[in-house]
N, C-alpha and C positions, 0 to 999 in steps of 0.2 A: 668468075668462079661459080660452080655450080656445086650445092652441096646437099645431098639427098638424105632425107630426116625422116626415117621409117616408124612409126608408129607400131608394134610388135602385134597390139589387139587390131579387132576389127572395125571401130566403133569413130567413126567418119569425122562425128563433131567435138572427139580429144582429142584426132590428128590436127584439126583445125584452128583448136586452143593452143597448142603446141607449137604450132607452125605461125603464130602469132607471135607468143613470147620469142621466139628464135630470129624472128625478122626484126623484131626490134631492137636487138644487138648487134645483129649482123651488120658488115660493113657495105658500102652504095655498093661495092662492087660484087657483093655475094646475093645468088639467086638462092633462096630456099627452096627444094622441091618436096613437099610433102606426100607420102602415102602412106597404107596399110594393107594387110595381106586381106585378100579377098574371103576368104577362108582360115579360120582358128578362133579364138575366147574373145569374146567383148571386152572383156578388162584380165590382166595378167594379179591373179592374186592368189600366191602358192605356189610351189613346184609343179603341180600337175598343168595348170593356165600356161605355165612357163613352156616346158615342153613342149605341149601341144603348139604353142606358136609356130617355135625354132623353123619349122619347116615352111610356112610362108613367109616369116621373114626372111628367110635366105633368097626365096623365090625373089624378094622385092630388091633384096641388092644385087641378084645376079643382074637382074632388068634396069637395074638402077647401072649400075656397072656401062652396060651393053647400051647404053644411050648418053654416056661420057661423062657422067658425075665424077667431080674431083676428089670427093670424100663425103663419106656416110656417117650417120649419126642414129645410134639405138634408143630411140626417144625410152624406154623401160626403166627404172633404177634399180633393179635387179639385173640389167647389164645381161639381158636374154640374148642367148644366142651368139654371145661376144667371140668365144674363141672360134667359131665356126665359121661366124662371118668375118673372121679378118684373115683364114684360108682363103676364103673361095673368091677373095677382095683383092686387087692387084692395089687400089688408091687405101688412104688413110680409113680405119672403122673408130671411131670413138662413141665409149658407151655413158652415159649422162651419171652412172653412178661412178666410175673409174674419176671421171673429168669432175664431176663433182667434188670426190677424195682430196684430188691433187690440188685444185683450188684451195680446196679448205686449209692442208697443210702448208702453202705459199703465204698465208697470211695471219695463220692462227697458231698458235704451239698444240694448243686440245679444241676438238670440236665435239656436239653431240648430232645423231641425225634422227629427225622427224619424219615418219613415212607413216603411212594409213593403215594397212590391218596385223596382227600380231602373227598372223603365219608368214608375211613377206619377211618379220623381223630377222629371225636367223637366215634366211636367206642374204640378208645386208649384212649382216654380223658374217657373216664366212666370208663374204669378198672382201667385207677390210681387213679381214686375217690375210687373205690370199694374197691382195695388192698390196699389204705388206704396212696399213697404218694403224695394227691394232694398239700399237702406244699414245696413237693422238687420238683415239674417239672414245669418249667417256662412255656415253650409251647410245644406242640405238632404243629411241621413243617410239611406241605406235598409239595412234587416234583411234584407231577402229574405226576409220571413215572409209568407205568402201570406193575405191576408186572411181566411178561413174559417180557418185554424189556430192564428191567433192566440190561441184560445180552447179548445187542446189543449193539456196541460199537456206535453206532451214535444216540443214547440214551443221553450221556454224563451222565451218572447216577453218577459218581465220583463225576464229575466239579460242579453238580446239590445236590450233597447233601454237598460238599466243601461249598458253597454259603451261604447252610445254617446253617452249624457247626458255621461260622463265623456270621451270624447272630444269634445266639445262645450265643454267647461268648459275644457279643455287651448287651443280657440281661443279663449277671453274671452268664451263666451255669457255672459250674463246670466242667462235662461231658455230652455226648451226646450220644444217646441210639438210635441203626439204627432200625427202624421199621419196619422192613423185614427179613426173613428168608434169602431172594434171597439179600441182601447187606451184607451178612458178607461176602463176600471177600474182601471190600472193606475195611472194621476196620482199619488193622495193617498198612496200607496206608495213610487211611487220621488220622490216633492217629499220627502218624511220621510228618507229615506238621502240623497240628494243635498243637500240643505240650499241648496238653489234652485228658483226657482218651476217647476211642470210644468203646461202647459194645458192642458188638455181640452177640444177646439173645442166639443163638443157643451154641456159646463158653460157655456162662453162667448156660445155664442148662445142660451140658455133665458136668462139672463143679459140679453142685448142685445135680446130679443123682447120680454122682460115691459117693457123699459125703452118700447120704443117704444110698445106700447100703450097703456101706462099715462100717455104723454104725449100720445097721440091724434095720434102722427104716420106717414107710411104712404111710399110708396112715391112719387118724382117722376113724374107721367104726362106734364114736358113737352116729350120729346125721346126718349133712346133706350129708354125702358120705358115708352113709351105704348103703349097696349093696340093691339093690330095687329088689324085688320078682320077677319081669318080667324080667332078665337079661337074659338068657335063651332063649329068642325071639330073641338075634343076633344070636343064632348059625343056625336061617333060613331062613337070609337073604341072 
């Protein structure tokens, strides 16, 4: 099984980070294939990072697609570019914040989610209205840790989102859902001191990708993710 884990920024060594945490849940029989668009934002933080991506990630799964990947994976948790790519996607597209959601509510009645800077916040705050768990998530926390620094030790990115597990738990979370691609190293860490479950969207859709294929079922094409006429237009970008 081959599963293509697109990195939405441009920025080589959180495709890397990424593509680490993802191998180490993956099952012996799943190949991880990592990339990122050659061209768009170094880190996605805000709607405008966002946007701007959309267009080379699509490039990376049409090419992802066209070399027989069984299913893609939107490393992002703003879930960039979700409904676009699962048009122009005939295999499974799973986005790390959707997979993260649905994890949480499999095992928690309420969750909170911890993500890095306060402009991605409402951006997380509309998709769990949209995906439809605005009853299970107390709040959406941000660090104001800037996605690229997460992975600077004088960051304190652990201690900083430690802070707010616990305030988390102070509302009645049940679990807590890291809002970052670049924080799943940190899950099986702070789930051990907190003594409650910690997601890791990216764990959660290697997770929910292998399921799908393995059951040979794919994407709806019969309404709003039918493949759109102009798909063809990525292959000359």
């Amino acid at each position: 099984m081959q599963i293509a884990l697109i990195n939405p920024n441009t920025t080589q060594a959180m495709t890397d980070r990424i593509c680490i945490a993802a191998r180490t849940v993956a099952a012996s029989g799943t190949n991880i294939i990592g990339s990122q668009p050659a061209i768009g934002p170094a880190a996605i933080e805000g709607p405008f990072d966002g946007a701007m991506a959309v267009p080379g990630l699509l490039k990376e799964i049409f090419e992802a697609e066209r070399n027989g990947a069984d299913a893609h994976i939107i490393a992002c948790f703003d879930d960039t570019g979700l409904d676009a790519a699962r048009a122009i996607a005939s295999k499974p597209v799973i986005g790390i914040g959707e997979a993260s959601f649905h994890a949480a509510s499999l095992i928690a009645h309420s969750f909170c989610v911890v993500t890095t800077l306060s402009c991605s916040a409402p951006i997380i705050e509309d998709n769990i209205q949209r995906y439809g768990f605005g009853r299970r998530c107390r709040q959406v926390f941000a660090t104001d840790i800037p996605v690229l620094e997460l992975e600077n030790p004088e960051s304190r990115a652990a201690d900083r989102i430690s802070d707010f597990i616990e305030k988390s738990i102070q509302l009645g979370a049940e679990a807590v859902v890291l809002g970052c691609a670049g924080m799943a190293e940190f899950a099986a860490e702070l789930q051990e001191k907190h003594k409650l479950p910690v997601i890791d969207g990216v764990s959660a859709a290697v997770g929910l990708a292998e399921m799908f294929v393995k059951c040979g079922i794919s994407t709806s094409k019969q309404r709003v993710w039918a493949t759109p006429s102009r798909h063809q237009l990525l292959g000359s970008y």
